[in-house]
N, C-alpha and C positions, 0 to 999 in steps of 0.2 A: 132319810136321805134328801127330801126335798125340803127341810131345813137344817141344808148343813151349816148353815152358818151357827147355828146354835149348838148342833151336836160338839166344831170344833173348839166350843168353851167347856167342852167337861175335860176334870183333871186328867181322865184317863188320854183321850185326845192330842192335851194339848202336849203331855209327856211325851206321845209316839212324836210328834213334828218334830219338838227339839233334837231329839234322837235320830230322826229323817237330816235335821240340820246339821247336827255333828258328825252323820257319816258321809255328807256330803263338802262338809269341811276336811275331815278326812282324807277323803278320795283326791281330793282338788293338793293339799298339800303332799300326798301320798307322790304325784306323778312331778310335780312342780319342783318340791326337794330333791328329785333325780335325774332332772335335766331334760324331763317331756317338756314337747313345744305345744299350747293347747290351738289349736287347730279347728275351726268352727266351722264344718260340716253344712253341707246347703239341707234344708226342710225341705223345700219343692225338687223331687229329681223326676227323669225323664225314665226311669224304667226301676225293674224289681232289683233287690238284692239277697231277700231272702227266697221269695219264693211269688209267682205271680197272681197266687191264690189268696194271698194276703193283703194286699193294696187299697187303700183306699185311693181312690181317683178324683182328680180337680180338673176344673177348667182352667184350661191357661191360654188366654187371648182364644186365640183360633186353634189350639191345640190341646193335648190334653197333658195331665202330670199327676205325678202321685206324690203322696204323702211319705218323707223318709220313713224305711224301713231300718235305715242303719248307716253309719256315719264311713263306715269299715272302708269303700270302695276307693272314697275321696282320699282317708287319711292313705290308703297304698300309694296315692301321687306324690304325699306331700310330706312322706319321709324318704323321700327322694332327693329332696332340697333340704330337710331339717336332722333327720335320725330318728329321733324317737317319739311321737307327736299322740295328743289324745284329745277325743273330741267328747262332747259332753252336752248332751241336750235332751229332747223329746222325742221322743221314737214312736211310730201307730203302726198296728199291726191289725186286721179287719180279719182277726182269725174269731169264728163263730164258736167262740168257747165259753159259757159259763159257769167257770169255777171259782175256788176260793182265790185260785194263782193267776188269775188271767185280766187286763184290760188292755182297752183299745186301743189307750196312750199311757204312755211310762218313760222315765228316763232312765238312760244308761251312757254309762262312762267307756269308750273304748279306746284303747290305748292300741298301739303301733309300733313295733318295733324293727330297722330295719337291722341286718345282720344278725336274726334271731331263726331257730329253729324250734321241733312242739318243744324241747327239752327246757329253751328259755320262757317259752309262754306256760310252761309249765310253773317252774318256779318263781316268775315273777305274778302271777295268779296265788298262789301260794302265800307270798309275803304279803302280797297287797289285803288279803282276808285279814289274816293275822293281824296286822295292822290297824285294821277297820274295828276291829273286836275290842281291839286290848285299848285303842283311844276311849269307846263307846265306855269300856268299865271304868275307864279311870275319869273320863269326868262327864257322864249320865249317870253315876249309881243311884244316886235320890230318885230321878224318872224310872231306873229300871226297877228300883223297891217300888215303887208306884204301883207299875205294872203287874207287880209282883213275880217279877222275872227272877227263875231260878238261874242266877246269875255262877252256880256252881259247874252247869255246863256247857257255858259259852268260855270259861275259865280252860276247859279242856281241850281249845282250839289251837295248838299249836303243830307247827310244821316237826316232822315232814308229814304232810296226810297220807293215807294209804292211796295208794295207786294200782288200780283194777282194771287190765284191758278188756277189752268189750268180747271176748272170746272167753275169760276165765270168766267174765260174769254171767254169761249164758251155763258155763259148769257149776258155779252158785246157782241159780236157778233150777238147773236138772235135779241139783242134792236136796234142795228144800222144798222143790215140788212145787214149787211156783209156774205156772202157764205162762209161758210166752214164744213168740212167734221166730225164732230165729232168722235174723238178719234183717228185723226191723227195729224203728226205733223204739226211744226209751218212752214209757206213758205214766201216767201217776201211781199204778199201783206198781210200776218199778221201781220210781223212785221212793218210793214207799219203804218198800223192800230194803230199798241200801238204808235207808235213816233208822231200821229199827236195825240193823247190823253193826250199822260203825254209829261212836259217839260224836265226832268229828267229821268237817268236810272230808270229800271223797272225790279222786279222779278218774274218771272212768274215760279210756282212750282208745284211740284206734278202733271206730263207728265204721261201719262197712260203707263205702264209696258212694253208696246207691242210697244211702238216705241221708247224705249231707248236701253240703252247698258245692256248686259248682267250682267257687276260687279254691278250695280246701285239696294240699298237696299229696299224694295219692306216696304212702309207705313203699319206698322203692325194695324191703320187703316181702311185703304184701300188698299185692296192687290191687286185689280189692279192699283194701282197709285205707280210710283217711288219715291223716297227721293233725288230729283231731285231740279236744278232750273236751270233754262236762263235768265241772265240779257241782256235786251233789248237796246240799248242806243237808245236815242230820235233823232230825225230829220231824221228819216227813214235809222240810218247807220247798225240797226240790229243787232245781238245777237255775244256781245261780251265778256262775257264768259258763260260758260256751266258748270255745276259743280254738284254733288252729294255726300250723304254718300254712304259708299260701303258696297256690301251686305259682312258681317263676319261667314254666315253661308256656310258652306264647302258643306254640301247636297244641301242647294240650288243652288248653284254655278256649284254642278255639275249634278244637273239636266239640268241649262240651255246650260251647255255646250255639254253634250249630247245629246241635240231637235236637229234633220235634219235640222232646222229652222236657227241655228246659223251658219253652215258651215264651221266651224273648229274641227279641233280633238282635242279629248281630252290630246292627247300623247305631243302635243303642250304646254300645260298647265300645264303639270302635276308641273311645278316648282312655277305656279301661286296659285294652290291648295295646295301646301305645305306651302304657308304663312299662311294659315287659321290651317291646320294641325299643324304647330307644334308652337300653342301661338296665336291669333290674338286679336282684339281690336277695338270697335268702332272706326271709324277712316272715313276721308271725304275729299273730295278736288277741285280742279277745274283748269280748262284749261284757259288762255287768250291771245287771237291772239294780235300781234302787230300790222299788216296789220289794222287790220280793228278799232283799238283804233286809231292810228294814223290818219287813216281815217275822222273818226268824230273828233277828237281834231282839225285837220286844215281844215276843211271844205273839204277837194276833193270829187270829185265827181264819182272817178274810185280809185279802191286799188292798181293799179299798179303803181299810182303814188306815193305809201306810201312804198318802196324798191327799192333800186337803180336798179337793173336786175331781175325785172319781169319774174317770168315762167306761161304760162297760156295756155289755152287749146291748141292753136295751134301756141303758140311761145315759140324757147327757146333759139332765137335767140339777139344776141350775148351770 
């Protein structure tokens, strides 16, 4: 690792980047061909968005700022003015995990769509996989024989994926005898679980209130289940995108922002609250790592192999 310059001259290597580069080619003509506006998201923001446990923190002048956790909050402004808009950049999350799935810094593409509910981020999640796969076989096959990527079951990716709410899959769980904690979230040996079930990605929806995001629009119903989903990709690579509709109701938004529970101020948001304040609109969207699609498309078996300079819990070296 502290000569990655050299490691990223081996064949195997340099195969995974190209593949990093064609599904980012991908992605980029994926939203572009259907009339997303790409929308460039600030790095330095002034408060959390996924969670305040996660942050990495900077000095700013006399103040202080963190390091984007997600592009999501901005783009809800600025399909206001556009429709359908996606940002695309580096994302840091200062969560103290090390595993095979996890770094500090990663990119993800998150798209926006306004006049959309879960059922639209659903199927446009959907298509956009699909898409991502079927470019990757048709011109990386050379890199993915490389790899030696059994290119027979990424061939089996096609829509529609199965779709499993988050209450039948706790009934899967009870039949297989699997441990887990009802009405918390998913961890790796669940997502585990779904990739040796299903061949194909997986939607798993309607996450219970209490373990999502604040913005995420509460199933009118079931008011404790979010308008959520997680697609799962199979062969144990885990949950590669996250997405919801977003709640358009401004009381409820500022109830949740004022619970002890969330840990930001309000004073932080106030510019978040004024989307809803002046005009808002069913509207939905979703995040997707490259790191870890990358991951599963060429088989690796660690995500630091899917970025040429790796940050991870205790390297950030070179």
């Amino acid at each position: 690792m502290e000569q990655r310059h050299l490691w990223l001259r081996t064949p195997t290597q340099s195969a995974v980047l190209r593949i990093r580069a064609e599904i980012i080619r991908a992605i980029r003509n994926f939203f572009d061909n259907r009339g997303f506006t790409l929308v460039d998201a600030p790095i330095l923001t002034p408060a959390a968005c996924e969670g305040t446990t996660t942050l990495f923190e900077v000095t700013y002048f006399d103040d202080k700022a963190y390091l984007s956790q997600s592009g999501q909050l901005y783009n809800e402004a600025t399909i206001m003015a556009l429709g359908n808009v996606y940002c695309f950049g580096p994302t840091f999350r200062a969560e103290k995990s090390k595993t095979r799935k996890h770094l500090m810094e990663f990119w993800m593409v998150e798209p926006e769509m306004a006049y959309a509910e879960l059922e639209d981020v659903m199927k446009l999640s959907e298509e956009f996989i699909c898409t991502i796969v079927q470019t990757v076989l048709k011109n990386r096959a050379d890199d993915l024989k490389l790899l030696g990527r059994d290119t027979k079951l990424l061939e089996k990716v096609k829509a529609p994926f199965p779709r499993v709410s988050y209450d039948e899959l706790t009934k899967m769980f009870d039949k297989e005898g699997h441990k887990f904690e009802k009405g918390s979230d998913l961890g790796a040996p669940e997502e585990e679980f779904i990739g040796k079930h299903f061949d194909t990605p997986v939607m798993i929806h309607r996450f219970p209130m209490a373990v999502k995001a604040f913005y995420m629009k509460t199933d009118p119903n079931q008011p404790d289940k979010a308008l959520c989903v997680d697609v799962i990709a199979p062969e144990g690579y885990g949950e590669i995108i996250g997405g919801s509709q977003r709640e358009d109701d401004i009381k409820m938004l500022e109830k949740r922002i004022a619970d002890p529970a969330f840990g930001g101020t309000k004073a932080a948001f106030e510019w978040y609250l004024d989307t809803r304040r002046y005009g808002s609109v069913p509207h939905g969207g979703f995040g997707l790592g490259v790191e870890r699609t990358v991951a599963w498309l060429c088989g690796r078996e660690h995500i630091r192999e899917c970025i040429p300079f790796p940050r991870m819990l205790y390297k950030i070296y070179p």
